[in-house]
TORVEX-789259 format. One record per residue (C-alpha): residue number from 1; residue in three letters; x, y, z. Coordinates in Angstrom, 1 decimal. Example, Ala and Ser with C-alpha at 12.3 -4.5 7.8 and 13.67 -1.06 7.14 Angstrom:
<lovos>
LOVO  num  residu       u       v       w
LOVO    1     ALA    12.3    -4.5     7.8
LOVO    2     SER    13.7    -1.1     7.1
</lovos>
This chain:
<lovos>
LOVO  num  residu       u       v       w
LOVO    1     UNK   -20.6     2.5    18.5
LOVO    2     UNK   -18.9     0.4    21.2
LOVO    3     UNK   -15.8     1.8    23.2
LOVO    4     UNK   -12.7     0.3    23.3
LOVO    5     UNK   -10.2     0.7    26.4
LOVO    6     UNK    -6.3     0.6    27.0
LOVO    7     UNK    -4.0     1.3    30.0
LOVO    8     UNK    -1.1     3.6    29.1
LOVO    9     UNK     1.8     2.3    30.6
LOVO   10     UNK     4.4     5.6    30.0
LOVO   11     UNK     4.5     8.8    29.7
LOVO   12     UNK     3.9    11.1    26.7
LOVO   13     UNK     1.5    12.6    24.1
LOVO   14     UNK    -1.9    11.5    23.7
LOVO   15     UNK    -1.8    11.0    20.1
LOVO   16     UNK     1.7     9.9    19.8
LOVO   17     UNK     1.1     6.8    22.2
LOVO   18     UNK    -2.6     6.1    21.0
LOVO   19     UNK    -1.2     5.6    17.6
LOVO   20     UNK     1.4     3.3    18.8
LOVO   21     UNK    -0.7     1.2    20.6
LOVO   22     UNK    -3.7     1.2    17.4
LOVO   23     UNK    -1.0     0.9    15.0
LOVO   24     UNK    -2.4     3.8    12.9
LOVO   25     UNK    -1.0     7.1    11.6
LOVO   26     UNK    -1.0    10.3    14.0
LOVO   27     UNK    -3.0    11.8    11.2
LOVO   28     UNK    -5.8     9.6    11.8
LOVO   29     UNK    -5.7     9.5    15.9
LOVO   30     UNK    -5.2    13.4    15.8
LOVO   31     UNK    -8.8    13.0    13.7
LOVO   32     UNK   -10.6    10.7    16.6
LOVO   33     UNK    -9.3    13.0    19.0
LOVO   34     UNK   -10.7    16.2    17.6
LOVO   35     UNK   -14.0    14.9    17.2
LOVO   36     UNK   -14.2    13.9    21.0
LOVO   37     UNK   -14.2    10.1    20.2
LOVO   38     UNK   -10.9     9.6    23.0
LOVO   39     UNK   -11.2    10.4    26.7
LOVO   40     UNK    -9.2    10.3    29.3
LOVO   41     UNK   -10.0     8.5    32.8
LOVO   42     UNK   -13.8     9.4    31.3
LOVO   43     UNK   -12.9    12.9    30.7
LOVO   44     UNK   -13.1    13.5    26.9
LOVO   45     UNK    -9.9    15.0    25.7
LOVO   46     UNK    -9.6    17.2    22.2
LOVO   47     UNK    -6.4    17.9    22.2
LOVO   48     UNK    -3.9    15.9    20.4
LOVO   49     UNK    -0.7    16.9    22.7
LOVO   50     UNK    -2.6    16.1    26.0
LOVO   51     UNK     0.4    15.0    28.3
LOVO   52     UNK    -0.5    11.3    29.8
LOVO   53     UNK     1.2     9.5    32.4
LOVO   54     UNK     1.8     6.2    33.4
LOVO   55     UNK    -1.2     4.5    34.6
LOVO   56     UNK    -4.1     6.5    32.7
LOVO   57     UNK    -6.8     4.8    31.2
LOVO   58     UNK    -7.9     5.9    27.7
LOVO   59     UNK   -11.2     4.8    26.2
LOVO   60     UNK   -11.9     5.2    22.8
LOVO   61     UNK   -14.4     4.8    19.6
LOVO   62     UNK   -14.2     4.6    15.7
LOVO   63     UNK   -16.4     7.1    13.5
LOVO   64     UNK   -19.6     6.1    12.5
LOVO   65     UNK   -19.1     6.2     8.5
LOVO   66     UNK   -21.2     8.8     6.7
LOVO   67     UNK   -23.3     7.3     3.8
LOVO   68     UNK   -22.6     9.4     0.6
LOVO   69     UNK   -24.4     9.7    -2.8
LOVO   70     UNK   -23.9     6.4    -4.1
LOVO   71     UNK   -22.1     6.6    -8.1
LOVO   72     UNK   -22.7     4.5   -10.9
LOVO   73     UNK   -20.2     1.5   -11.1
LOVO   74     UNK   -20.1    -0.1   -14.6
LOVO   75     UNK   -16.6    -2.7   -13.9
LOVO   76     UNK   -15.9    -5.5   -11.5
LOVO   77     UNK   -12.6    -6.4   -10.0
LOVO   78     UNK   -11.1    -9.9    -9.4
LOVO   79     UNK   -11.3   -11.0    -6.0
LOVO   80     UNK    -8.3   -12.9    -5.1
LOVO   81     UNK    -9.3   -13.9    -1.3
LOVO   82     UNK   -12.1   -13.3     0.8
LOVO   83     UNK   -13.2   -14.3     4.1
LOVO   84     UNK   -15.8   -12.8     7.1
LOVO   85     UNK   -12.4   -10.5     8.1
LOVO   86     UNK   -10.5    -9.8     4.8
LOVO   87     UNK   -11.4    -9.3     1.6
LOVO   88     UNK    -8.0    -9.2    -1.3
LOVO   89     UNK    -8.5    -7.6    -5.0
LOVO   90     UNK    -6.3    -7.5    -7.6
LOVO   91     UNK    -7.3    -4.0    -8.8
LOVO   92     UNK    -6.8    -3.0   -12.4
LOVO   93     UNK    -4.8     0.5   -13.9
LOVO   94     UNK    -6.6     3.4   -13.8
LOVO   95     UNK    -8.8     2.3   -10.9
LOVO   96     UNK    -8.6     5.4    -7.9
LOVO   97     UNK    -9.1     3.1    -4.7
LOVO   98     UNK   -11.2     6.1    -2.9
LOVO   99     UNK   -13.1     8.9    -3.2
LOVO  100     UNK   -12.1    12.2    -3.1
LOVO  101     UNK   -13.1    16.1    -4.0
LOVO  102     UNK   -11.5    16.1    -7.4
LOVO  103     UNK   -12.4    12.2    -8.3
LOVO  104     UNK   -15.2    12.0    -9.7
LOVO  105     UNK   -15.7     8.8   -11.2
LOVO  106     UNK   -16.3     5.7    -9.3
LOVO  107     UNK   -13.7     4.1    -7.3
LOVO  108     UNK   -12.7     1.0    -5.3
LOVO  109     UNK   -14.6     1.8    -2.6
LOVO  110     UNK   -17.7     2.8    -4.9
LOVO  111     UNK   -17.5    -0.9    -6.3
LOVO  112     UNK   -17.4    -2.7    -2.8
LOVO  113     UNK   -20.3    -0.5    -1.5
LOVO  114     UNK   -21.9    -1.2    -4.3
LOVO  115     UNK   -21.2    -5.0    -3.5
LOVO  116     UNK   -22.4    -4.5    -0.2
LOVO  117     UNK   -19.1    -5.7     0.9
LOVO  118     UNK   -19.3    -5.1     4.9
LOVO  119     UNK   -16.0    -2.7     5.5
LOVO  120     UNK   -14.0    -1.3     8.5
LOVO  121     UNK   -14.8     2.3     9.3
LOVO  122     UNK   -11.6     3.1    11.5
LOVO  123     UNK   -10.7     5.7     8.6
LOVO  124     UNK   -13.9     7.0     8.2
LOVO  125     UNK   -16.6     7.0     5.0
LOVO  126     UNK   -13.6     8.2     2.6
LOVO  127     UNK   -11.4     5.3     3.1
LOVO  128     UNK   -13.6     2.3     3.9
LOVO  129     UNK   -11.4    -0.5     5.2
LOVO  130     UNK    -8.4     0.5     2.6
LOVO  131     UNK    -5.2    -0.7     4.7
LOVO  132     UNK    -2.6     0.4     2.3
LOVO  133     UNK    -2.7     2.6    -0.9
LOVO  134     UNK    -2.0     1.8    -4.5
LOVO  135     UNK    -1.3     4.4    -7.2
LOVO  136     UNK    -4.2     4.9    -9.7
LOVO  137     UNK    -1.9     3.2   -12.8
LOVO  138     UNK    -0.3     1.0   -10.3
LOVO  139     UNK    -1.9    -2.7   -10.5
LOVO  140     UNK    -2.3    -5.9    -8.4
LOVO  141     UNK    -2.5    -7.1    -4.6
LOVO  142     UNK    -4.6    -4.5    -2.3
LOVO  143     UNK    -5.9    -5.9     1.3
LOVO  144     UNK    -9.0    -4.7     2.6
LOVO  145     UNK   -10.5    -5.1     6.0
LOVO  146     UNK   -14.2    -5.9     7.1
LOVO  147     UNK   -14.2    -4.5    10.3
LOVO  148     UNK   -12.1    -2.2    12.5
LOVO  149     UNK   -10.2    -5.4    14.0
LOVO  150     UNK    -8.7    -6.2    11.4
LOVO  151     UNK    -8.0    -2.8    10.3
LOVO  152     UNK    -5.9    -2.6    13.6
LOVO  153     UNK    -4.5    -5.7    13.1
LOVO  154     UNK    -3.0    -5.3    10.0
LOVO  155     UNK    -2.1    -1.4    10.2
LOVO  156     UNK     0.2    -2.6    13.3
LOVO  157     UNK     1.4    -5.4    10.6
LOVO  158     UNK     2.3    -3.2     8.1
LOVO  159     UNK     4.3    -1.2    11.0
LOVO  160     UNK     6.6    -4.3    12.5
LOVO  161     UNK     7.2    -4.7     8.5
LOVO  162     UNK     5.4    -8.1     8.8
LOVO  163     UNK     2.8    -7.7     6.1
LOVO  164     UNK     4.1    -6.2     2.5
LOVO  165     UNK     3.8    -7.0    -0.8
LOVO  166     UNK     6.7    -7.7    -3.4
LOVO  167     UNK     6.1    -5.8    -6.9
LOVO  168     UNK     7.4    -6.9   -10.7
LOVO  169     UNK     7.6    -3.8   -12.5
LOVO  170     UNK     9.0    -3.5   -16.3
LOVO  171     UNK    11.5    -0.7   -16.6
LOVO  172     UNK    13.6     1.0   -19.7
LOVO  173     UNK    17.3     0.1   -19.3
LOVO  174     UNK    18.4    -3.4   -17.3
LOVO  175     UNK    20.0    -2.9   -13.8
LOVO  176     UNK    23.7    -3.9   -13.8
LOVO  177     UNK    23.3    -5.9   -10.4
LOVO  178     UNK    20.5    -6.1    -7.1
LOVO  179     UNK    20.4    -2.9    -5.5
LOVO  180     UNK    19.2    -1.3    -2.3
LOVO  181     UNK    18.1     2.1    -2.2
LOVO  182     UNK    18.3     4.3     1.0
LOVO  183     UNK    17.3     7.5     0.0
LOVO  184     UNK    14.8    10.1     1.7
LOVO  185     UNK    11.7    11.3    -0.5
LOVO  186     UNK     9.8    14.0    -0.3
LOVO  187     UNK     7.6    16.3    -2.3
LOVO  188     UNK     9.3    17.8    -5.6
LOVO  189     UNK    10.0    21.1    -5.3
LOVO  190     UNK    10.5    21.6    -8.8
LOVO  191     UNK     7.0    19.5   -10.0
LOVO  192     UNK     4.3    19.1    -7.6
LOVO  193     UNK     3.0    16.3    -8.8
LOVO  194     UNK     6.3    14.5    -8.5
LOVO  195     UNK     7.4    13.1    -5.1
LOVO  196     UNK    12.0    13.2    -5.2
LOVO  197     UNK    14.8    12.0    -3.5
LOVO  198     UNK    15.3    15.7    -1.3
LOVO  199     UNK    17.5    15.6     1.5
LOVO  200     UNK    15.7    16.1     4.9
LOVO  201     UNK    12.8    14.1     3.1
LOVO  202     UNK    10.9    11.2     4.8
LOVO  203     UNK    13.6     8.0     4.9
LOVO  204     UNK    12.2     5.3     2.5
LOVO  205     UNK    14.3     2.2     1.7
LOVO  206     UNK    13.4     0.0    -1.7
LOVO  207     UNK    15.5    -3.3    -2.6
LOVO  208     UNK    15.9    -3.9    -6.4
LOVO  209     UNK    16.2    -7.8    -7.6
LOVO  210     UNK    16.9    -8.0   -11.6
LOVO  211     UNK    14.9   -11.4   -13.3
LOVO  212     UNK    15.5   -10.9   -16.6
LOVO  213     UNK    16.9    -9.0   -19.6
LOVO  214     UNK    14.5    -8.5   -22.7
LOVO  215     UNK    15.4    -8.8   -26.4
LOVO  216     UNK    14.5    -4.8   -26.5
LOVO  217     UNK    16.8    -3.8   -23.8
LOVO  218     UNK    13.7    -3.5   -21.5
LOVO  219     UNK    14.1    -5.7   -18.2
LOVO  220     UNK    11.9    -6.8   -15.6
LOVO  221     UNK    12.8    -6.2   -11.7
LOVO  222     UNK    10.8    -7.4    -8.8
LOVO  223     UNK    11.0    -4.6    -6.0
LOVO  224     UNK    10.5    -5.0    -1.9
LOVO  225     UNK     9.6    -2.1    -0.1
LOVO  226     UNK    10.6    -1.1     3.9
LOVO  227     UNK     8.7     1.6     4.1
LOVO  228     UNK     5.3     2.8     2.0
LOVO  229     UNK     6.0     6.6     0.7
LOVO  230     UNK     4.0     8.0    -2.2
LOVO  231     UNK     5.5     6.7    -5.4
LOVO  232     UNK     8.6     4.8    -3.9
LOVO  233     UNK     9.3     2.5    -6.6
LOVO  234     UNK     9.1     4.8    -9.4
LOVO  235     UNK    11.3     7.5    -7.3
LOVO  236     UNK    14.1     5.0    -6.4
LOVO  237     UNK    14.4     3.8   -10.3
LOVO  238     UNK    14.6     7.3   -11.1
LOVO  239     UNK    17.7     8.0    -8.8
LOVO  240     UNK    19.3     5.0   -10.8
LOVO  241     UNK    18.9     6.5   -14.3
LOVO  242     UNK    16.0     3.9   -14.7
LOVO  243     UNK    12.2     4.2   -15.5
LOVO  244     UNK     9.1     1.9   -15.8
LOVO  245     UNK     8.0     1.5   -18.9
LOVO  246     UNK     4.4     3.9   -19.4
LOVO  247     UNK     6.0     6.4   -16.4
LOVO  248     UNK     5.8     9.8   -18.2
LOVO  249     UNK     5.7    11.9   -15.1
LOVO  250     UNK     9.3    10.3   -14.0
LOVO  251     UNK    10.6    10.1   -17.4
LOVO  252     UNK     9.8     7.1   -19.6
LOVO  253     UNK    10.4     8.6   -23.3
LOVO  254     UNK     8.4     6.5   -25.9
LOVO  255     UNK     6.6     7.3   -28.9
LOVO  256     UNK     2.7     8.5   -27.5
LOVO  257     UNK     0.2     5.7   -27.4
LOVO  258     UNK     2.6     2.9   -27.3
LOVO  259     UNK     2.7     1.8   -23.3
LOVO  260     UNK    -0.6     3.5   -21.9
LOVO  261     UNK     0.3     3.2   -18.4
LOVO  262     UNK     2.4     2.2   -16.0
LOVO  263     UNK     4.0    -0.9   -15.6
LOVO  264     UNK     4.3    -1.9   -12.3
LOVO  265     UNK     2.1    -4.8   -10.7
LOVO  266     UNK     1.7    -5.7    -6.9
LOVO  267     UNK     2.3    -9.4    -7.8
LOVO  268     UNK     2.4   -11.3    -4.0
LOVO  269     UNK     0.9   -10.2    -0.8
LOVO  270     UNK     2.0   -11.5     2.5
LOVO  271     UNK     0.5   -11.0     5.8
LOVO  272     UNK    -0.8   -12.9     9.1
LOVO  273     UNK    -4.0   -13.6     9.3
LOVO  274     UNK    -5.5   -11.4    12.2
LOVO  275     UNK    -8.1   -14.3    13.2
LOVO  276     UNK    -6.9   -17.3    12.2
LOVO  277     UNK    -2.8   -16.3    13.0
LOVO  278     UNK    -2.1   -18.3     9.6
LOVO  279     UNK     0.9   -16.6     7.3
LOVO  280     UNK    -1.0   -16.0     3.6
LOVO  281     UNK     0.2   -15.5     0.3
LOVO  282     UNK    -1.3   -13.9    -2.3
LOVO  283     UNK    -0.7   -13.9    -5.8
LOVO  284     UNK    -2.1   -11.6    -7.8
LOVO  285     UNK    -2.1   -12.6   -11.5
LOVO  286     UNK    -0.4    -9.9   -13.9
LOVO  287     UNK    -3.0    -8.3   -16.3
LOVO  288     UNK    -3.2    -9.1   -19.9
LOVO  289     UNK    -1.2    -5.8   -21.4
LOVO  290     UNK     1.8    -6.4   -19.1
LOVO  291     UNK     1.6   -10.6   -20.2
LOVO  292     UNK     1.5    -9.5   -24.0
LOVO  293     UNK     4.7    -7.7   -23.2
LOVO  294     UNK     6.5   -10.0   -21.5
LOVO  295     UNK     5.1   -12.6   -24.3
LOVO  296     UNK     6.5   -10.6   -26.8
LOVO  297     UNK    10.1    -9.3   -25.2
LOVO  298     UNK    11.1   -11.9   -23.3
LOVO  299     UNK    11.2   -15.9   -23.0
LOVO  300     UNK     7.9   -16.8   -21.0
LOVO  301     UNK     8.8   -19.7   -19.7
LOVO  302     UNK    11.8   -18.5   -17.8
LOVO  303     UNK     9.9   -15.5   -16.4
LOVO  304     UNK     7.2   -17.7   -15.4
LOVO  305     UNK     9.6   -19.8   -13.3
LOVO  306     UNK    11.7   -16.7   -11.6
LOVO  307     UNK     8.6   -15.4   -10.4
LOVO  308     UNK     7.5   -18.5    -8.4
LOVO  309     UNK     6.8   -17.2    -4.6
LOVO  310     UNK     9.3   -19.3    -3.1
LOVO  311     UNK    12.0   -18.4    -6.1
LOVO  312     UNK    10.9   -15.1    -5.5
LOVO  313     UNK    11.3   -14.8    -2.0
LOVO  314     UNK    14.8   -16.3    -1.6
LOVO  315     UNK    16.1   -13.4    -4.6
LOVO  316     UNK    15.5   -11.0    -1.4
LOVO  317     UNK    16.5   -12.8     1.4
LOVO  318     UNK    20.1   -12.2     3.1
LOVO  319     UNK    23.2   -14.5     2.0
LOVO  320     UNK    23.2   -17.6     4.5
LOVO  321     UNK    19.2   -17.3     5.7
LOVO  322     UNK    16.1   -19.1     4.7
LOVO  323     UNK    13.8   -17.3     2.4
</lovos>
């Protein structure tokens, strides 16, 4: 495993400053750390609150990924890009994008082993080159990298708010007009399996555009997030009295069997190409249950033109800019 090597140029905590400079979480520095993959001026250093100073030289190097059991895959996902440093899925509902004690069937990462899809290993054999997560039910755009470059790359992306992905979710009641939610979330502590708006929580920010109004009172919203907490969208809505259509848990009421999951799609992806420096775009195409519904509820035509990248874009940029 090759090192890699950086010049500290303040003061402060070793894990706080390595994460900074990798663009990852302190979760998964405080990990390299502990396992004595960082040292300091050659020395290596285990613990995470090590005080550095200006001037110190860190070297550092990724876990070697584990191989695991492999588990029988019996699907395949649409690949929507895919080059020798990124690879782009549009993953279907009821997918789990990696493994973990209590999954036990197959999972993203199962299918692009499987595939023998080369992956980054800055997260270790559990997370294989996943940048950013998706909800099991949740559907669309996902980015993975190849290699712990681009891993790096597009972690710091997803920090300076540069890469992100727009969503199109279907909820119960129409919004009266665009809205921006500020609003901290944090676990429920009424339902833990619920995240909630609690004050103190983690700040998370979610802007609301409405595209159209169905013949059944349903409507369909496209959603930006600023920040990536577990089950923003669906949180948010729910502080507005409003609920995607198939989201039991934050209080869709229908008649059982008649939306089996939730509708919300990660419909465009945008980020800079870490080799290349080009700005992509990625549409992922909606799935078949969500386009029956739409079909059905609402005039195609007119959806199909609101949701054009560029149409799309502008709904979300400030009055007076470019989109």
């Amino acid at each position: 495993m090759p090192y890699h090597e950086l010049i500290i140029s303040q003061r402060g905590r070793l894990d706080r400053l390595l994460a900074a400079q990798l663009g990852q979480s302190r979760n998964q520095i405080e990990k390299l750390i502990r396992e004595g993959l960082v040292a300091v001026e050659d020395s290596i250093v285990t613990k995470p609150s090590f005080a550095l100073k200006e001037g110190d030289r860190i070297t550092y190097r990724f876990r070697q990924a584990v191989a695991k059991e492999p588990v029988a895959v019996d699907f395949d996902i649409e690949i929507l890009y895919e080059d020798d440093d990124l690879l782009v899925v549009n993953k279907p509902s009821g997918l789990v994008v990696h493994p973990a004690p209590s999954v036990k069937e197959a999972t993203l990462v199962d299918w692009l082993t499987q595939k023998g899809i080369s992956l980054s290993t800055i997260s270790g054999e559990e997370r294989h080159g996943i940048v950013h997560r998706i909800d099991k039910e949740t559907t669309g755009a996902l980015a993975i990298a190849k290699n712990n470059q681009t891993h790096q790359a597009l972690s710091g992306q997803l920090q300076e708010k540069s890469m992100g992905r727009y969503y199109l979710a279907l909820i119960d009641l129409p919004l009266k007009e665009n809205r921006c939610v500020e609003a901290p979330i944090f676990r429920s502590p009424h339902n833990r399996l619920k995240m909630a708006v609690v004050e103190g929580g983690r700040e998370a920010k979610t802007d609301f555009v409405h595209i159209a109004e169905g013949s059944n009172q349903a409507a369909l919203v496209a959603a930006k997030l600023y920040t990536g907490r577990t089950h923003q969208i669906r949180v948010h809505l729910e502080s507005l009295g409003r609920h995607i259509l198939g989201d039991a848990l934050y209080g869709f009421k229908s008649k059982k069997g008649k939306i089996p999951r939730v509708y919300l799609h990660a419909y465009m992806l945008y980020l800079t190409h870490p080799t290349t420096g080009k700005n992509l775009e990625i549409i992922a195409p909606l799935f078949e249950d969500m386009q029956a519904y739409i079909a059905h509820y609402f005039d195609k035509g007119e959806i199909d033109e609101k949701i054009q990248p560029v149409r799309l874009k502008h709904c979300f940029a400030p009055p007076g800019t470019a989109a």
